[in-house]
N, CA, C and O atoms as CSV, one atom per row, in Angstrom:
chain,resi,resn,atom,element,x,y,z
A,1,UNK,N,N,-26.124,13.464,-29.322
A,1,UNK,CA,C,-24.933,13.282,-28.512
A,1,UNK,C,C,-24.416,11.855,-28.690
A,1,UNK,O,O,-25.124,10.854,-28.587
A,2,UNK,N,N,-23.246,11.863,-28.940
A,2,UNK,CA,C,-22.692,10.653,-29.221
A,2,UNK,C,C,-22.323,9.710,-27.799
A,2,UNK,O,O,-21.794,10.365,-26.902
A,3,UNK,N,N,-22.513,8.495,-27.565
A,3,UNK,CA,C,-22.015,7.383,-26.283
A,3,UNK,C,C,-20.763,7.485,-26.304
A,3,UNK,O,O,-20.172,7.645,-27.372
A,4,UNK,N,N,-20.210,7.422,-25.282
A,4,UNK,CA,C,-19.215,7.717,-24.824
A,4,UNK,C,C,-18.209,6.183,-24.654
A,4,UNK,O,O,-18.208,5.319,-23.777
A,5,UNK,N,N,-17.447,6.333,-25.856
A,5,UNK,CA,C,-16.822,4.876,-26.012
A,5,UNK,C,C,-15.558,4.701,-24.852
A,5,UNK,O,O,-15.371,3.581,-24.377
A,6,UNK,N,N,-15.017,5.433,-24.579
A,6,UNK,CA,C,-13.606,5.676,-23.863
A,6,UNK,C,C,-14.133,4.602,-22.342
A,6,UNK,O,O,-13.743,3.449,-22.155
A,7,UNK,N,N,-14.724,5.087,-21.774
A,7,UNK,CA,C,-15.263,3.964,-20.785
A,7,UNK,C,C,-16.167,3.040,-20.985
A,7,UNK,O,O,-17.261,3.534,-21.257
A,8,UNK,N,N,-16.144,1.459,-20.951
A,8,UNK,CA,C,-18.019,0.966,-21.176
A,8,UNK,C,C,-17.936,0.950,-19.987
A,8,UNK,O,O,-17.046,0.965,-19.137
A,9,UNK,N,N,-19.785,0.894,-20.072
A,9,UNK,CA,C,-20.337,0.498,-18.807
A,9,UNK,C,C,-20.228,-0.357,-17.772
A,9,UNK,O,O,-20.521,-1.545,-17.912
A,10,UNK,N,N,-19.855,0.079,-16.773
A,10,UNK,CA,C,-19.704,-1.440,-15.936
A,10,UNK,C,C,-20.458,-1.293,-14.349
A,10,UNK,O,O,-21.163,-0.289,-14.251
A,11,UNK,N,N,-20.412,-1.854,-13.565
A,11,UNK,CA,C,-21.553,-1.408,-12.316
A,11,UNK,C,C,-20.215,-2.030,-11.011
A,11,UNK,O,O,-19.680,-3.110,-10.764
A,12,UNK,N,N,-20.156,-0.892,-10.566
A,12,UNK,CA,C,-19.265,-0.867,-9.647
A,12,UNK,C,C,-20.292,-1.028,-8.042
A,12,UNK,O,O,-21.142,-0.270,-7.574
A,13,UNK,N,N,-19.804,-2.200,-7.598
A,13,UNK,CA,C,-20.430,-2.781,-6.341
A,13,UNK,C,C,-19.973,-2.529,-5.104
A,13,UNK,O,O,-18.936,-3.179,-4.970
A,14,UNK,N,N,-20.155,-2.071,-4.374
A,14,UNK,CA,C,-19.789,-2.081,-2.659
A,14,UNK,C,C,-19.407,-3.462,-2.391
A,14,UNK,O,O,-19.987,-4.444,-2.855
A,15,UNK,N,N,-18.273,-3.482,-1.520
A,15,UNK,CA,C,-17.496,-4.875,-1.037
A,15,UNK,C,C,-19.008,-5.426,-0.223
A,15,UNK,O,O,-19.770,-6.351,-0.503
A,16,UNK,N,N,-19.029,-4.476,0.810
A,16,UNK,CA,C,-20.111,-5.148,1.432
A,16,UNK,C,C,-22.201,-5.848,0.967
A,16,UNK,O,O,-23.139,-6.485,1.446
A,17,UNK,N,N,-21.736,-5.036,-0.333
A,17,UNK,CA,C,-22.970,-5.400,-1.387
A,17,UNK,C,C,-22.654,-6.596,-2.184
A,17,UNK,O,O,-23.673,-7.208,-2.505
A,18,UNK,N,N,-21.383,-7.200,-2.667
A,18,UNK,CA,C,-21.456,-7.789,-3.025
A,18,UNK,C,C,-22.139,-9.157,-3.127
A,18,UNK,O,O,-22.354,-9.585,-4.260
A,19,UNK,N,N,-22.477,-9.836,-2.142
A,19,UNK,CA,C,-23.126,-11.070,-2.397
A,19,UNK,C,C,-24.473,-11.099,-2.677
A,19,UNK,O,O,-25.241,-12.056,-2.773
A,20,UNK,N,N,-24.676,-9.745,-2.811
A,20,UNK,CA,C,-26.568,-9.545,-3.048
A,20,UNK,C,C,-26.043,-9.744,-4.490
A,20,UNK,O,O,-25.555,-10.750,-3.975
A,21,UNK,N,N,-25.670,-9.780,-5.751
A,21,UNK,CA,C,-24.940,-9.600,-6.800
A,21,UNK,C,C,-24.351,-11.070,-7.171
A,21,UNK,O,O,-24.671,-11.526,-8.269
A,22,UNK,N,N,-23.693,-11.672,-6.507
A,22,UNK,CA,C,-22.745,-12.805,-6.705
A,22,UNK,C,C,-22.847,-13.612,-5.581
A,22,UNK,O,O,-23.159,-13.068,-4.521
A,23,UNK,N,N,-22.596,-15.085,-5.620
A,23,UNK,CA,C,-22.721,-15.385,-4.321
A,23,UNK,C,C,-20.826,-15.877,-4.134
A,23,UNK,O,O,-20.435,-16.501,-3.147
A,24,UNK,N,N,-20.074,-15.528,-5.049
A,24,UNK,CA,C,-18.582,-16.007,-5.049
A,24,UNK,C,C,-17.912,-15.355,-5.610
A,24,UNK,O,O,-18.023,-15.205,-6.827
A,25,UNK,N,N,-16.819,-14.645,-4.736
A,25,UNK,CA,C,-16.014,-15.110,-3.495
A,25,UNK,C,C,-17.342,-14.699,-2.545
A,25,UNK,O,O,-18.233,-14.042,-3.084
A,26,UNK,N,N,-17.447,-15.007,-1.420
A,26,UNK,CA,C,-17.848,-14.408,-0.160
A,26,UNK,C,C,-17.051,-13.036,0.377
A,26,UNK,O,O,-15.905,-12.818,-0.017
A,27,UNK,N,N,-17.624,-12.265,1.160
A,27,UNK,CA,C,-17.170,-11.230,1.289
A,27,UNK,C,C,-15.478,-11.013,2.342
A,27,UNK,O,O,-14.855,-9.994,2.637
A,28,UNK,N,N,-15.269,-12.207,2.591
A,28,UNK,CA,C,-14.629,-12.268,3.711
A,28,UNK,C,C,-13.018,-12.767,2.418
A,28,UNK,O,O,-11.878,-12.311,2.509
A,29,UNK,N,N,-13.472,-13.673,1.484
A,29,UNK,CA,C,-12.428,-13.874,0.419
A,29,UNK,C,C,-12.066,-12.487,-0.361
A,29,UNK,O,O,-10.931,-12.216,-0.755
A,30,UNK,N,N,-12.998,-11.807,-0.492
A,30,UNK,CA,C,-12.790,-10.159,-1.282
A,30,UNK,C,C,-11.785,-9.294,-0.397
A,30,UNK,O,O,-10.739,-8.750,-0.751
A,31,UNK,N,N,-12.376,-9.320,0.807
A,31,UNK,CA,C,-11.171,-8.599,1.738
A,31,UNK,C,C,-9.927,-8.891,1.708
A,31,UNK,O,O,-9.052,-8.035,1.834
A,32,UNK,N,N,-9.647,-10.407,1.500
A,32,UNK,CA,C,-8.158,-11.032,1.517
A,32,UNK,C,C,-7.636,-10.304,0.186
A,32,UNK,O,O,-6.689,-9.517,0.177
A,33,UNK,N,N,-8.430,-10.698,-1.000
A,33,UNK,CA,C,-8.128,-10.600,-2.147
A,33,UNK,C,C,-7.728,-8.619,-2.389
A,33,UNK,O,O,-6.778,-8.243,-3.076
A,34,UNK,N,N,-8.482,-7.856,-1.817
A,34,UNK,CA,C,-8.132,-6.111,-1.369
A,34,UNK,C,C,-6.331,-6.213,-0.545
A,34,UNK,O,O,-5.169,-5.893,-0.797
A,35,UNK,N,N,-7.043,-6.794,0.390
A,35,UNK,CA,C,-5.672,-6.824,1.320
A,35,UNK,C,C,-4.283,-6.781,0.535
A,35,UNK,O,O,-3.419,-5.911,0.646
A,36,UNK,N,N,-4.246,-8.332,-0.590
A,36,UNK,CA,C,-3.044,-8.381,-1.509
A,36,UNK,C,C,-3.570,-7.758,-2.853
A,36,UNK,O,O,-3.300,-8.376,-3.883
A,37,UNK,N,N,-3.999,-7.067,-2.907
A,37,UNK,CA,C,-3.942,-6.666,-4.205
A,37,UNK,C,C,-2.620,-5.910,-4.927
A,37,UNK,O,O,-2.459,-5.784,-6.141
A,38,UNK,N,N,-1.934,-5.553,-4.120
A,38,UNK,CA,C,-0.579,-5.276,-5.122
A,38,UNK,C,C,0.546,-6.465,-5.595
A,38,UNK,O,O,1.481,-6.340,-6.387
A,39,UNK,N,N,0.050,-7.848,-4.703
A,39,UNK,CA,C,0.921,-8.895,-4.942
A,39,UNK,C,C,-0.065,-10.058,-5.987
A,39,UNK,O,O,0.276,-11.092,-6.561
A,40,UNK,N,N,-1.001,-9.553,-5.931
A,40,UNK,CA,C,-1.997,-11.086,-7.283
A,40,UNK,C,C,-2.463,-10.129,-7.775
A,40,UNK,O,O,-3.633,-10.501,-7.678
A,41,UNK,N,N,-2.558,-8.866,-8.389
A,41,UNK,CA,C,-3.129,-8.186,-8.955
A,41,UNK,C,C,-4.276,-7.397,-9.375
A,41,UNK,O,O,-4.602,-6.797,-10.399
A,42,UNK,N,N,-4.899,-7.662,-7.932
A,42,UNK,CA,C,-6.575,-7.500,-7.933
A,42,UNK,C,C,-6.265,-5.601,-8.217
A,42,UNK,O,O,-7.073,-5.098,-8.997
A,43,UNK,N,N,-5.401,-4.828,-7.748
A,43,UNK,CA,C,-5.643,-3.659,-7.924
A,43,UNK,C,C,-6.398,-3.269,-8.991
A,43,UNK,O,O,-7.305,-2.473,-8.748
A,44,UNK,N,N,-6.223,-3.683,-10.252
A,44,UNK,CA,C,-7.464,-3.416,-11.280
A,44,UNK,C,C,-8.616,-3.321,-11.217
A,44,UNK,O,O,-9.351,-2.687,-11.973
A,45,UNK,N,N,-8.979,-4.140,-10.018
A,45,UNK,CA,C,-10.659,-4.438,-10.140
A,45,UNK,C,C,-10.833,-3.366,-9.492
A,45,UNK,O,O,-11.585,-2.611,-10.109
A,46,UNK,N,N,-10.290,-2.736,-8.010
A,46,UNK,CA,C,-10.829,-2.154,-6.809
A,46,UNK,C,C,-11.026,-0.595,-7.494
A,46,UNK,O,O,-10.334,-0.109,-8.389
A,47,UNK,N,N,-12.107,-0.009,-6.840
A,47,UNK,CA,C,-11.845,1.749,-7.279
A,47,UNK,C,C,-12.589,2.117,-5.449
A,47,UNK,O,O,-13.438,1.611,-4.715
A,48,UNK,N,N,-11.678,3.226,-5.410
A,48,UNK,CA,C,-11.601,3.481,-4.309
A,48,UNK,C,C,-12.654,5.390,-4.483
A,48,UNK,O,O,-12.677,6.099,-5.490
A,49,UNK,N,N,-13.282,5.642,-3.255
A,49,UNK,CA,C,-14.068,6.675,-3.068
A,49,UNK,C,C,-14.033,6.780,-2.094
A,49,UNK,O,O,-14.633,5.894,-1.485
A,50,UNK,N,N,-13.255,8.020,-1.116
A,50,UNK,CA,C,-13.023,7.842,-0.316
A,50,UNK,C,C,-12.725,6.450,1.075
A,50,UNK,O,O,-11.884,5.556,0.985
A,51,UNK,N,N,-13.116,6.538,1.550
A,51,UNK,CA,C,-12.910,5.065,2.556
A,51,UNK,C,C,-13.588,3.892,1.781
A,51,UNK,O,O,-13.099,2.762,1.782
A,52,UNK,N,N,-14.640,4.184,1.177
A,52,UNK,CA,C,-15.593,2.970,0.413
A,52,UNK,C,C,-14.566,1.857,-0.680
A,52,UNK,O,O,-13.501,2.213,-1.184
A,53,UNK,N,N,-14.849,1.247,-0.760
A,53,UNK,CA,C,-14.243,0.527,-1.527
A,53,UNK,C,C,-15.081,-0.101,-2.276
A,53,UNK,O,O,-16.032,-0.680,-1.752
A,54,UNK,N,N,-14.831,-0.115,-4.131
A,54,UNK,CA,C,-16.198,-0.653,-4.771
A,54,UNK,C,C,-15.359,-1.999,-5.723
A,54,UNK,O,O,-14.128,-2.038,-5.737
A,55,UNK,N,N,-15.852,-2.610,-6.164
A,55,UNK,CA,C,-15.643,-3.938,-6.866
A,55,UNK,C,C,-15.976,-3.561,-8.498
A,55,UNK,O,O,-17.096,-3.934,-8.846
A,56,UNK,N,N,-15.054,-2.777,-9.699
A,56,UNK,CA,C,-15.501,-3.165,-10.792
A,56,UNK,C,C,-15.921,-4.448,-11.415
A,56,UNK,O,O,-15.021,-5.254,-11.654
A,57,UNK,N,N,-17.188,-4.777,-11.728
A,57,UNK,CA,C,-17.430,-5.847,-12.065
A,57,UNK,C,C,-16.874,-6.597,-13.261
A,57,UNK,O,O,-16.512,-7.774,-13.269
A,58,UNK,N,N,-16.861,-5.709,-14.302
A,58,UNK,CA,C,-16.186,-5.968,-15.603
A,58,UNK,C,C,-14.927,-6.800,-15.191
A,58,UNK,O,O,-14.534,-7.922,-15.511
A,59,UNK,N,N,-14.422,-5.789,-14.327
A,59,UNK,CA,C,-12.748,-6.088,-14.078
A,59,UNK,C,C,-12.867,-7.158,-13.805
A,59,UNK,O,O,-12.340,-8.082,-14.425
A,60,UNK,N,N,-13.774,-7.305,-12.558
A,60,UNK,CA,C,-13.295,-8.750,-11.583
A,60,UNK,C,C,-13.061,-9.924,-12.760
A,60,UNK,O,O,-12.075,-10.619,-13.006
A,61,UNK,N,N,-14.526,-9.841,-13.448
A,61,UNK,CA,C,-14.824,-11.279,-14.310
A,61,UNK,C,C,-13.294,-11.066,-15.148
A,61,UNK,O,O,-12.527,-12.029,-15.171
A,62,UNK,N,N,-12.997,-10.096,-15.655
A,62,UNK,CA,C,-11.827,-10.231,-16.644
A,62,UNK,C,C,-10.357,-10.836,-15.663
A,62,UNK,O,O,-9.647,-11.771,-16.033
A,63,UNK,N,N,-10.182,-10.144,-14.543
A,63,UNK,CA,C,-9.304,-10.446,-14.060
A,63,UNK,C,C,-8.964,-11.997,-13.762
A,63,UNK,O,O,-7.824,-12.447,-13.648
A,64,UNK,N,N,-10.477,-12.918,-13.629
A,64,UNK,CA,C,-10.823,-14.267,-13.089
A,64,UNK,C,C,-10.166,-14.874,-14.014
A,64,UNK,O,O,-9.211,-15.611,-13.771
A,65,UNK,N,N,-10.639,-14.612,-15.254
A,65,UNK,CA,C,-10.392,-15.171,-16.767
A,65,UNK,C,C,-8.543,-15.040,-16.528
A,65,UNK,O,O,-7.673,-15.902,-16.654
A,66,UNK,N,N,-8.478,-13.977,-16.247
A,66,UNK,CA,C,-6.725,-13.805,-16.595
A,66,UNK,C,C,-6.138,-14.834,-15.145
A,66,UNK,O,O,-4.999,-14.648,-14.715
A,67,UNK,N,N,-6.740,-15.518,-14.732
A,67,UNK,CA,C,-6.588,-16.044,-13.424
A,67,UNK,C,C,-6.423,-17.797,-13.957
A,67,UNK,O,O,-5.698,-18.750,-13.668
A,68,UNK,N,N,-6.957,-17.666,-14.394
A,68,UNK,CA,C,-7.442,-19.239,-15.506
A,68,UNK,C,C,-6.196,-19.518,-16.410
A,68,UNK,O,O,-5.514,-20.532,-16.559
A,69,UNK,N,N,-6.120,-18.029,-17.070
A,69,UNK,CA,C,-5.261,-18.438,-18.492
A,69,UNK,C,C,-3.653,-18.813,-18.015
A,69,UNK,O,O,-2.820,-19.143,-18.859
C-alpha cells in the first residue's frame, strides 16, 4: 500500500492541550488569535470537530513563518 502523499502528517492539538506541547503563545493568546482568525489569518491553522477546536501544528509553525516574512 502506497503513503498517502495528498495530506502529510501533522498532529493536531487541543487549544486546551496546547502548552503541554509548546509553551508559546499561552493558551489565553490562542483564543484571541481563534477569535480573529478571519481578520490575521489564523483560519488555516484551526480545524474544527464539532465544538472542539484543534491547533494544526504544521500550519501554526508555517503560518508564524508567513508572519515574519
Amino acid at each position: 500500500m502506497e503513503p498517502n502523499t495528498e495530506h502529510p502528517k501533522t498532529r493536531l492539538i487541543p487549544v486546551t492541550q496546547w502548552n503541554e506541547y509548546h509553551q508559546w503563545p499561552p493558551i489565553g493568546g490562542l483564543r484571541h488569535l481563534i477569535f480573529h482568525a478571519e481578520k490575521n489569518g489564523f483560519k488555516k491553522v484551526i480545524r474544527r470537530c464539532g465544538r472542539r477546536v484543534l491547533i494544526d501544528e504544521a500550519a501554526f509553525f508555517a503560518w508564524m513563518e508567513a508572519q515574519n516574512g
